[in-house]
C-alpha positions in Angstrom: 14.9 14.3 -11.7 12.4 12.1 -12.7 10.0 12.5 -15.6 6.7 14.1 -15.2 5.2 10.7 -16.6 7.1 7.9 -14.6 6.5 10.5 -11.7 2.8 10.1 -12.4 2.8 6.8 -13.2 4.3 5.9 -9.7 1.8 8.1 -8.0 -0.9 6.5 -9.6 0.6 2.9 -9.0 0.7 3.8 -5.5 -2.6 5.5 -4.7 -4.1 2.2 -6.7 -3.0 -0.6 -4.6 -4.3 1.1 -1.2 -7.5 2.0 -3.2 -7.9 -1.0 -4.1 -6.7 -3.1 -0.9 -9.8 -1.2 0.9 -11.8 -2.0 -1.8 -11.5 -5.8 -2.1 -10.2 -5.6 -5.3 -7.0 -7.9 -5.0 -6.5 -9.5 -8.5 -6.6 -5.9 -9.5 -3.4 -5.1 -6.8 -1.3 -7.2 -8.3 -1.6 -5.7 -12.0 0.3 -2.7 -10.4 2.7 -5.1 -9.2 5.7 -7.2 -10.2 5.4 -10.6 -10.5 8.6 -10.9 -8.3 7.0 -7.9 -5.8 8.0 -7.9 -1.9 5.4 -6.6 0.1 5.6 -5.6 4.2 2.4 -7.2 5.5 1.4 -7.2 8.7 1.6 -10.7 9.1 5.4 -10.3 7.9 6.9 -9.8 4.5 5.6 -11.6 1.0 7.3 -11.7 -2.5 5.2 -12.6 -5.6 1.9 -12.4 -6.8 1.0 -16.3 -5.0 1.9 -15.0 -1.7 0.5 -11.6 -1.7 -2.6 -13.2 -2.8 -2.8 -15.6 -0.2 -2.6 -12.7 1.9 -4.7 -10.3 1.0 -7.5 -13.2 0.8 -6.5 -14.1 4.6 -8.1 -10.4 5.4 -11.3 -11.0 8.0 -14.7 -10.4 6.1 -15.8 -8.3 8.1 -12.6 -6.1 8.1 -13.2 -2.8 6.6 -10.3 -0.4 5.9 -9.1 2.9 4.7 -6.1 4.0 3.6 -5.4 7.4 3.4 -2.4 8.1 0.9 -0.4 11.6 1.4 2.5 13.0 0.8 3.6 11.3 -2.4 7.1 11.8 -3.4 9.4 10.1 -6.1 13.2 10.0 -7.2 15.9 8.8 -8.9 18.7 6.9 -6.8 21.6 6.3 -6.9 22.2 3.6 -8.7 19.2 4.8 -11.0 16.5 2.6 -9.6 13.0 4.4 -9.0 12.3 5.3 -5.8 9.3 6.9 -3.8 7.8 7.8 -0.6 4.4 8.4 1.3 3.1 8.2 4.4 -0.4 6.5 5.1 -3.2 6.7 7.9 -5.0 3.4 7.9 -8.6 3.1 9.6 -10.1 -0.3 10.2 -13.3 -1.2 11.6 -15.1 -5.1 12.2 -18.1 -4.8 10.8 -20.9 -6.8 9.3 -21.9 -3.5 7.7 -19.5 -1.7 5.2 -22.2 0.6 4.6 -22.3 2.0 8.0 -21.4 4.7 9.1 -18.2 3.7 11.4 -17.6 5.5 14.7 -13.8 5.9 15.1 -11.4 7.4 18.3 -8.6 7.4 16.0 -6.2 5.8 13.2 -4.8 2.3 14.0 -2.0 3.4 12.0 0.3 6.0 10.3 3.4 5.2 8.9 5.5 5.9 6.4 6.0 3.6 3.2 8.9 3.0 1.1 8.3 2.0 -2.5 10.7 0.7 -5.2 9.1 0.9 -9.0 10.5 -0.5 -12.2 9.4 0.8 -15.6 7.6 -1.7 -17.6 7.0 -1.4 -20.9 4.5 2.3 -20.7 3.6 1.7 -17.3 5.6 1.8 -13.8 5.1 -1.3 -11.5 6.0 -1.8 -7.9 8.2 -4.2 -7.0 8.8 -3.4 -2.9 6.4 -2.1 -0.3 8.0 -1.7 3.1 5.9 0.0 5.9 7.3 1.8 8.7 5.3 2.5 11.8 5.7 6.3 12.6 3.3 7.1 15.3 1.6 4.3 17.5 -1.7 4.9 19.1 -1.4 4.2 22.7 -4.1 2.5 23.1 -3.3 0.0 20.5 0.1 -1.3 21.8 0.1 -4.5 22.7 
């Protein structure tokens, strides 16, 4: 069982970097991440805070995203590591205008994410990201 407060501090770690990834707001990610953290882009996987940078700063301009976080759930392994779990719906849109209302047909993604969190100092960092694709929209596949 995991305590109420590393359960909440992983909860808010996660809900914070997809926040904050639709946001803009990337030197702020990486304060809820380990210096050594590997991350499942989609442009392939990055460890540490250079790499992750590099590639949250590759993101179009005129990209605008939502990440919708549910589902959060955390435990103890094993081996004692922390472990947790949500699934996501992700919206994206190329606009000029991120104050626009944004007509959508559907999510370009849902998947479900696997996180790994270490306990640092009073606060609980994430140090993996790895993103499953659940369900593929049809008209999306390539």
């Amino acid at each position: 069982m995991v305590a109420p407060g590393t359960y909440v501090g992983a909860a808010l770690a996660t809900n914070a970097i997809w926040t904050l990834l639709d946001q803009r707001r990337y030197e702020d990610i990486l304060s809820y991440l380990t210096p050594d953290c590997a991350w499942e882009r989609t442009d392939g996987w990055r460890h540490g805070h250079d790499e992750l940078r590099a590639s949250f700063l590759a993101r179009p301009a005129d990209l605008l995203s939502r990440h919708v976080v549910t589902s959060f759930t955390a435990e103890q392994a094993d081996d004692g590591s922390l472990k947790g779990r949500c699934y996501v719906i992700a919206y994206f849109a190329r606009t000029e205008d991120h104050d626009a209302t944004q007509i959508m047909d559907q999510p370009y993604i849902i998947g479900d994410v696997d996180l790994e969190f270490v306990q640092s100092d009073q606060r609980v960092l994430i140090s993996k990201v790895s993103v499953h694709q659940t369900f593929a929209i049809e008209a999306l596949i390539k």
